[in-house]
Each structure stands twice: as C-alpha cells, then as structure tokens.
C-alpha positions in Angstrom: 142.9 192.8 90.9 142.4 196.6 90.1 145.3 199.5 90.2 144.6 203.1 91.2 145.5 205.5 88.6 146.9 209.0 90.2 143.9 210.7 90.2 141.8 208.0 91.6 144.2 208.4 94.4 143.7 211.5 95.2 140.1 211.4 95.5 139.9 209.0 97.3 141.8 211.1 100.3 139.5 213.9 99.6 136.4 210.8 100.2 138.3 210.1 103.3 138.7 213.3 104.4 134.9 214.0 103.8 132.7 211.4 102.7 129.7 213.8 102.2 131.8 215.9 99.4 129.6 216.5 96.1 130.6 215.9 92.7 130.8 219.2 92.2 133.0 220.1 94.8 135.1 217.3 94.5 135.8 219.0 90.8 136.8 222.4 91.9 139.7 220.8 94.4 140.9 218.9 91.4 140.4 221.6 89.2 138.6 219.3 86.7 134.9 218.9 85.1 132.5 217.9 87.2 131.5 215.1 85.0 135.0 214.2 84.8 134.7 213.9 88.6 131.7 211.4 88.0 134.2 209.0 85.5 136.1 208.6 88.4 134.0 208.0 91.1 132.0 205.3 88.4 135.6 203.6 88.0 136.4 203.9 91.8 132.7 202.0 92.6 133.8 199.4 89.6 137.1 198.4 90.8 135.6 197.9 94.6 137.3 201.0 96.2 133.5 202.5 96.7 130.9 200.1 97.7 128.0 202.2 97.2 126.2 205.3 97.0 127.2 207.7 99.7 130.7 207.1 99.3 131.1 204.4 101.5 134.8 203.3 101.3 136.7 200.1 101.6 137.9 200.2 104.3 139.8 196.6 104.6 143.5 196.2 106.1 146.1 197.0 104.2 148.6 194.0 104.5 148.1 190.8 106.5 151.2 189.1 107.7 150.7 185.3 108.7 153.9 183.5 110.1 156.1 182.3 112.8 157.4 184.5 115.9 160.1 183.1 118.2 162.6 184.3 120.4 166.4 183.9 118.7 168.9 182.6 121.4 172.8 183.3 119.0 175.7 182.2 120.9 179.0 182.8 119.8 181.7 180.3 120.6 184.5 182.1 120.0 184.6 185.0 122.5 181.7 183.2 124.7 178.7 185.3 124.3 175.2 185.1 123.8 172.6 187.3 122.1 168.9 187.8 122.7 166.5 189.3 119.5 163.2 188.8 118.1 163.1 186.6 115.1 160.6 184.4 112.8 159.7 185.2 109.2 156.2 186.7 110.7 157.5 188.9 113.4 160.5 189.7 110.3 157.8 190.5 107.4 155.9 192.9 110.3 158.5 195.0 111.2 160.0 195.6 108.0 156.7 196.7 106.6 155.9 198.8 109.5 159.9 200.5 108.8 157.3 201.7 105.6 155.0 203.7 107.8 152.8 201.0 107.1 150.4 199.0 110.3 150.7 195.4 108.7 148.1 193.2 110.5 149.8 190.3 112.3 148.6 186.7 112.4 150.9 184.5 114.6 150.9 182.5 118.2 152.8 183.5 121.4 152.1 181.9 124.8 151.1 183.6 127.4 154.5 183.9 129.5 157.6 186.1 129.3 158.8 185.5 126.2 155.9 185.8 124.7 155.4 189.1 126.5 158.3 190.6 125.2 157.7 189.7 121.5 154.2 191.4 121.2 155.4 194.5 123.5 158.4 194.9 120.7 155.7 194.6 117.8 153.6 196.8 119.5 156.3 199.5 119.8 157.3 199.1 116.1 153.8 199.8 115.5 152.3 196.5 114.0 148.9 195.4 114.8 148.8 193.1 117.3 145.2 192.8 118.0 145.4 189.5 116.2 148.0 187.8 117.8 147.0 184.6 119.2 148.2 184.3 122.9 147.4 180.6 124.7 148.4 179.4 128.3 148.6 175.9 126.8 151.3 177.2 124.3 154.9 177.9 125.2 156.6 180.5 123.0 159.2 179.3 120.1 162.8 179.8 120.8 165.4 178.7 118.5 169.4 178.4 119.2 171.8 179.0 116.8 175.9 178.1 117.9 178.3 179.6 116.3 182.1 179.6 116.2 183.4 182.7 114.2 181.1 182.6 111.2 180.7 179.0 111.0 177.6 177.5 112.3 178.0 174.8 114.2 174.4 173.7 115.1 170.8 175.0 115.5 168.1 174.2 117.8 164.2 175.3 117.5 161.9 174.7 120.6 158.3 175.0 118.4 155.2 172.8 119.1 152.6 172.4 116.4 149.6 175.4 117.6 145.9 173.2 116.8 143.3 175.9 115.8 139.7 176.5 117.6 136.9 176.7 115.7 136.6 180.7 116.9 140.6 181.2 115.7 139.7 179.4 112.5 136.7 181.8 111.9 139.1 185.0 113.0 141.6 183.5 110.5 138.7 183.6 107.8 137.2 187.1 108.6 141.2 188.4 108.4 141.9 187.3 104.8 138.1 188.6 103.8 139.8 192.3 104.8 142.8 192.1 103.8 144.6 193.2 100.1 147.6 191.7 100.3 148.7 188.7 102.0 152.3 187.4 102.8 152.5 183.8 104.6 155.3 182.0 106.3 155.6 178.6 104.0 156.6 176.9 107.4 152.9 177.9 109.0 152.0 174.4 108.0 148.5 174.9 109.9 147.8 178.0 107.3 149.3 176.8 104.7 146.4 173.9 104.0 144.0 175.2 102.3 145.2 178.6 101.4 145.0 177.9 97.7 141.3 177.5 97.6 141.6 180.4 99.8 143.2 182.5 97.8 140.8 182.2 94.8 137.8 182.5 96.9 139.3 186.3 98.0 141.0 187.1 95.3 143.7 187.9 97.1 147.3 189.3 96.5 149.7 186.7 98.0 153.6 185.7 98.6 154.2 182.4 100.3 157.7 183.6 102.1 160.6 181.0 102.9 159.3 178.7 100.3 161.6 177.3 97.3 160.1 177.9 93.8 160.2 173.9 93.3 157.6 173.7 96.5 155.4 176.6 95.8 155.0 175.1 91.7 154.3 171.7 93.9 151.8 173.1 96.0 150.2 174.4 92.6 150.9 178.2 93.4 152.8 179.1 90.4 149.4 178.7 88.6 147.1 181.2 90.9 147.0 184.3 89.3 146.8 186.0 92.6 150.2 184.9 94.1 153.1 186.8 93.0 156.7 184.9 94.4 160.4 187.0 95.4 163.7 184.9 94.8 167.4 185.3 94.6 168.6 184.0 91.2 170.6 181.0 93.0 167.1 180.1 93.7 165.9 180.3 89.9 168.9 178.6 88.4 168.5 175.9 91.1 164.6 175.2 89.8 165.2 176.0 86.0 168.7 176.9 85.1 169.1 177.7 81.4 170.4 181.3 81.8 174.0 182.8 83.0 174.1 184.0 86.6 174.9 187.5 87.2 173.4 188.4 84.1 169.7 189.6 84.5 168.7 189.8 80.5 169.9 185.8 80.3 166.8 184.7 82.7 164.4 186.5 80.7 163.0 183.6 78.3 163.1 181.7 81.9 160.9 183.8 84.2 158.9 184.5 81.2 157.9 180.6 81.0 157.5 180.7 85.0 155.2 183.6 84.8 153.3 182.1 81.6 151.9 179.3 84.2 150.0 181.4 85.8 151.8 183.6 88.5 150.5 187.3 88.8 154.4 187.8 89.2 157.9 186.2 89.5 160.5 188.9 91.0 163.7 187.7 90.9 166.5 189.6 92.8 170.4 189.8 91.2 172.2 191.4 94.3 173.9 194.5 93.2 172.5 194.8 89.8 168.5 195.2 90.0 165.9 193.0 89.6 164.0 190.8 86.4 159.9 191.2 86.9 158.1 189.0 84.8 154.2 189.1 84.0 151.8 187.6 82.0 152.6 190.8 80.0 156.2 191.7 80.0 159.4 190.7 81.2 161.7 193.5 82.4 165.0 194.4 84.1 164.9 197.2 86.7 168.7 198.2 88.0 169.3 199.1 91.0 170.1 202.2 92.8 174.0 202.6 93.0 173.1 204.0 96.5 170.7 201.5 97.9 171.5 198.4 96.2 168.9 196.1 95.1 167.6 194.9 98.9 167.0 191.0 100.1 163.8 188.9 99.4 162.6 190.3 102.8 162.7 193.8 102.2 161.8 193.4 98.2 158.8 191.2 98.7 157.7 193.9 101.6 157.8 196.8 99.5 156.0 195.1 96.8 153.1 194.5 99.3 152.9 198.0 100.2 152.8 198.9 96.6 149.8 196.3 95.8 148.1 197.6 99.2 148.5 201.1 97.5 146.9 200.2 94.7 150.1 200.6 92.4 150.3 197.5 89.4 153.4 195.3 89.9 156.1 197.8 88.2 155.1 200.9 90.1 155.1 198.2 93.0 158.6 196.8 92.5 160.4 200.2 91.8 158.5 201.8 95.4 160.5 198.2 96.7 163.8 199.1 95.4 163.1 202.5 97.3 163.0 204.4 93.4 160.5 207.1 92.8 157.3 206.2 90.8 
C-alpha cells in the first residue's frame, strides 16, 4: 500500500478542484518547478492515486464498514427502567468514523419494518452511507436485551437470524471491497468473514477484523496478511502471549515485535491512560497519550487509524491523527 507525502496531497486537491490544470500551472500554485510538478504527478500515477493521462483520479470510497446493526433493548432492574439505542459493532464503527467528518460506506442487513427503519434513518442523519444497506422483507431486524441490576449484568438476549446472500448481494459485496481503501469487519459477520482472506489479497486491501481476539484472528491466518493491521487492549495481548508487565508499554515491545514479524501490516495495542505500543515490520514504538484526551478505546483507535490509511497517512501519522495528536 502507498502513503501520500504532503505535497502529493495537496495536488491532488488542486486535481480535484480542476482536473484540466497543466503542469505548468499546477507549479506556480505550489510555488515550485514545473518539472518538479511532473515528479509528482509520475509518483501520484505510480502509487494508483492517477489512473491515467488526463488526470483521471481514484475515485474509490474512502472506508468500508461491514458488520452487525441491531436495536439495544438495556433494562435496569434496579429502579425499573428500560432504554432504547442503536447498537452493533457495524452501526458502532459507522458513526464513530462519520463523528470524523468522514462518509464511511456501510455494509449491513436490516428488515424492512420499524426497527429497521429507525436504524438506517439514525445512520442517515449521522451522515453514513446507507446506500448499501441491505433491507429484506424476509428478514426481521436484530435486537438484543441486556438485564441489569445496578452494574451487574444479570443476563443478555440477542434476537439475530443467520442473513443467506443472493447472488446480486454477493456481486454488490464484491464491487464494494474493489472501491474501497480501507476495510473494517465485524468478526461476528460469519457470512463475510469466509473468504475474506483470499479477499483481502486479491484487493490489497487495508483491513481490521473488529470484536475478534488475537488468538482467533492468528487462527484464521490473519496475523500473516500483510494487509490486515489488528487494535487491542493489553489484557488482550497478555492473554494470547504474556511475557511482558502490564501497565508498562516498553515491557511488550520484544512481544508485539514477534506478532508483527508474522506478517501483520500492524499490531496497535492500547494501555489506557498511558498511550499506545505500534509495532511494524519496521519498528516498534510507544506513543503517550494526551494528558487531555486519554488514549481512546479499540473503537475509536481502530476508527481513527482507518481514516488515517484512507488519507493516505503510513501507520504512525495514522495512529497519532487516532489519538487526536497533530501530525
């Protein structure tokens, strides 16, 4: 996958603005050489950003959000009420990207009844594409119930049925990951989930499988696609690997170093309070956190990072824009 350097950036908004813009022109807005200007554009048509004379620009989605939408029924049993929201780690992943003044692409199912109406008109209002969105009379929306008493959780019920695929949402399914850049999956979207890892490498495709433990993404063989890049808490690496000291970022180095070594395009591993530890094939690092902002959750981390990739920003630039720090 290629990264856009600053100046590659800028041109191509001046592209967008004006696709017909000469060299030359293009120069004297950047105040540089006009064969300067012609570097750029060469690198711009070599990492895939132009697809050809004219300017013509790639124009594919930004980020494509595959996963579970559901209505979340919480009852509390200790002063006897009950609350309605949105929930599912799709209709979660879209709204906190579009909180980014991004317009993630959603791919999920909803029936077609009231429930079902409500969900897409609150995605719609929080400004994530919903063009995609499945919507079947055959199909009754997800709901799940979750009792609590104080802030124990007594039990949890979810009302899902397994969505089969046509052959025309299977094709839709295929044209969305040809245009997108970066992909982020529900693990539980079992449907999806089989053969994504073919997938993947046929696209070269940025990816994070979300909800998914680090024992059953290495499983699925994900840990070794050099597309995926994977968010977790550091409970969740000392759980798979141990052999570092929690609360101590610079312990887990050797650790996600070996992880990353497998493979990974990234490991991201969140310590709450203190930063985050990125590993790559090239470098293992510790980025604090803002005293201000915290370090974020997996949700919010593994969003940001998304809209960094999307940006064309490599995986530090990407993971500091997460952590809301300037780049």
């Amino acid at each position: 996958m290629a990264y856009l350097t600053k100046r590659e950036k800028e041109i191509l908004t001046y592209l967008k603005k004006d696709p017909t813009i000469s060299q030359e022109e293009l120069a004297k807005k950047l105040k540089i050489t006009r064969s300067a200007a012609a570097v750029h554009i060469s690198n711009l048509m070599r990492k895939g950003f132009i697809l050809g004379r004219g300017y013509i620009l790639d124009e594919r989605s930004e980020v494509l959000i595959a996963g579970k939408s559901w209505l979340e029924i919480s009852a509390q049993v200790k002063d006897s009420t009950i609350d309605l929201s949105c929930g599912g780690i799709g209709f979660l992943l879209a709204v906190e990207l579009a909180k980014q003044q991004l317009t993630p692409t959603l791919f999920t199912v909803l029936g077609n009844d009231d429930v079902g109406d409500h969900i897409y008109q609150q995605l719609q209002e929080k400004g994530v594409n919903v063009q995609h969105i499945i919507r079947s009379h055959s199909y009754s929306t997800p709901k799940r119930l979750i009792v609590r008493k104080g802030a124990s959780e007594l039990y949890q019920i979810t009302a899902i049925k397994v969505y089969n695929f046509s052959k025309d949402e299977k094709k839709k399914w295929e044209d969305l990951l040809h245009s997108a850049k970066v992909l982020l999956i529900d693990s539980s979207f079992e449907q999806l989930i089989e053969g994504l890892f073919e997938q993947i490498k046929e696209y070269d495709l940025f990816t994070s499988i979300v909800g998914a433990s680090l024992n059953w993404s290495k499983e699925k063989g994900f840990t070794r696609l050099p597309q995926v890049f994977l968010v977790c808490d550091e409970n969740e690496l000392y759980s798979f690997a141990g052999g570092f000291q929690l609360g101590l970022p610079e312990t887990s180095f050797s650790v996600c170093q070996k992880i990353a070594d497998q493979g990974l395009a990234a490991l991201v591993v969140i310590f709450p309070q203190q930063g985050v530890v990125l590993s790559t094939k090239n470098e293992t690092l510790f980025l604090p956190a803002s005293p201000l902002k915290g370090t974020g959750n997996v949700m919010s981390v593994v969003t940001g990072i998304a809209g960094g990739l999307a940006a064309g920003y490599g995986f530090r630039q990407a993971t500091r824009r997460a952590m809301g720090k300037s780049l």
